[in-house]
N, C-alpha and C positions, 0 to 999 in steps of 0.2 A: 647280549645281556639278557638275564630272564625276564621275567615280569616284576617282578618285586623291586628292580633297580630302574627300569625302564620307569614305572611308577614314580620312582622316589626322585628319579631325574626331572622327568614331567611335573611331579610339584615344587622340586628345586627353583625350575624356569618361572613359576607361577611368580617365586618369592623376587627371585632375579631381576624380573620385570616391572616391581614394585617402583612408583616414584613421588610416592608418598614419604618415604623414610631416607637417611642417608645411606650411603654405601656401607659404611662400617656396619649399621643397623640391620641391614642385608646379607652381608658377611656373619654374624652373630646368628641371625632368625636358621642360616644355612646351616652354620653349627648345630646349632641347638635340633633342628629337623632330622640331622644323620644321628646326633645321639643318641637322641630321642626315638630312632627307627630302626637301627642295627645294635642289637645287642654287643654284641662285641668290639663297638668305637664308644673307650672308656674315656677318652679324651680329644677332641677335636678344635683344630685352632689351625689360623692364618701367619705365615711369617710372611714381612714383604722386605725386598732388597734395597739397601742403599746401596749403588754401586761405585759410587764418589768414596766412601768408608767401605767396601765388601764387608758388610753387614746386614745380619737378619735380623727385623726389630717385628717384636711378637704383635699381630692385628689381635683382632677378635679372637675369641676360644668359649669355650666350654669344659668344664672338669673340672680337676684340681690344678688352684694355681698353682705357676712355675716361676722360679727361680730365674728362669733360661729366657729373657725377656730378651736381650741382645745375643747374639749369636755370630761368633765371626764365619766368613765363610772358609772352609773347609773340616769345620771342627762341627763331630758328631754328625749325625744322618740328614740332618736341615741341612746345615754348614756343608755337607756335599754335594747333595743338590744343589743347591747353587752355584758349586762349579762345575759338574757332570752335568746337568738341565737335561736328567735321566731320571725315569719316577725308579724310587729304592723303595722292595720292602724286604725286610727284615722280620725271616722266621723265631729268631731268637735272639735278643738284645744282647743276650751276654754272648754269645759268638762273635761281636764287633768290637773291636779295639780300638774305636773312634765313637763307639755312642757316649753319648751325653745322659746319665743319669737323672729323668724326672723324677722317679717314684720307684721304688723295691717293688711297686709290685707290677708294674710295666713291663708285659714279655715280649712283647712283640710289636711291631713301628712300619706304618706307610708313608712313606712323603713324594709328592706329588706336585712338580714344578705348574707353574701358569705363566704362561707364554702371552706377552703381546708386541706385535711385528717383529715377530721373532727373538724380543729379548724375556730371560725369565727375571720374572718380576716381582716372582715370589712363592707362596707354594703352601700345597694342605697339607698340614703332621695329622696323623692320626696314631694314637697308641691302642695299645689290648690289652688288657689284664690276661690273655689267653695267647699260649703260644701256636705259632702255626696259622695266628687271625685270620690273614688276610691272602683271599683268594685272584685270580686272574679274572674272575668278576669284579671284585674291588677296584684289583687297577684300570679295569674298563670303564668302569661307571665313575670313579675322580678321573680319568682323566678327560673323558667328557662333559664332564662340571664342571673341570678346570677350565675347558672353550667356552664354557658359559659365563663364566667368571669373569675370561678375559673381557668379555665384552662390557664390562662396566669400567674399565679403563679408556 
């Protein structure tokens, strides 16, 4: 990872470590930190699993609200990560015949499982107003957040 994500890692953990605040509050502050840091993460939010219902029910986010609060699993790019527990991104929404429309103006989609003792348990969406967003740095630096993540379960 460069430096700039290495950085944003290293203050992710800072917020991570907080036990001052609750977890969701945590989850939020992390939001809010990547959108706030990378131009091009127009929308940032937590889905976590029910696995009793195979259901994505929306945590914390940032951006514009969505619609997409429940999400079953295999439906749209959440909904498959959760049953792949493979990180997807998606150069261009509309080349996916399973994505789930937030927004006209959403071109491009990361989603990013988090793992604890080996179950996933839920997972970062990140959308772009910009097609082609998201780089093999991306998926490096969430899926290393995700480890950090898990740690608050």
């Amino acid at each position: 990872m460069t430096s700039d994500y290495v950085a944003l890692l290293n203050r992710s953990k800072v917020i991570l470590e907080r036990k001052d605040i609750t977890r969701n509050q945590i989850l939020q502050e992390i939001c809010e930190l990547l959108y706030d840091s990378i131009s091009y993460y127009d929308w940032v939010g937590y889905y976590f699993a029910d696995h009793s219902t195979d259901l994505l029910h929306l945590g914390p986010f940032i951006g514009e609200p969505t619609e997409h609060t429940v999400i079953p699993f295999g439906k749209g790019i959440c909904g498959q990560v959760a049953l792949s527990n493979e990180t997807f991104v998606v150069d261009d929404v509309t080349a996916q015949s399973n994505y789930i429309a937030c927004s006209l103006t959403v071109k491009s989609e990361i989603v990013v499982p988090i793992f604890v003792q080996g179950i996933n348990i839920g997972q970062i969406d990140i959308d772009s107003h910009t097609l082609n967003a998201f780089t093999n740095e991306d998926k490096s630096f969430l899926e290393a957040l995700n480890k950090e993540v898990a740690k608050l379960y």
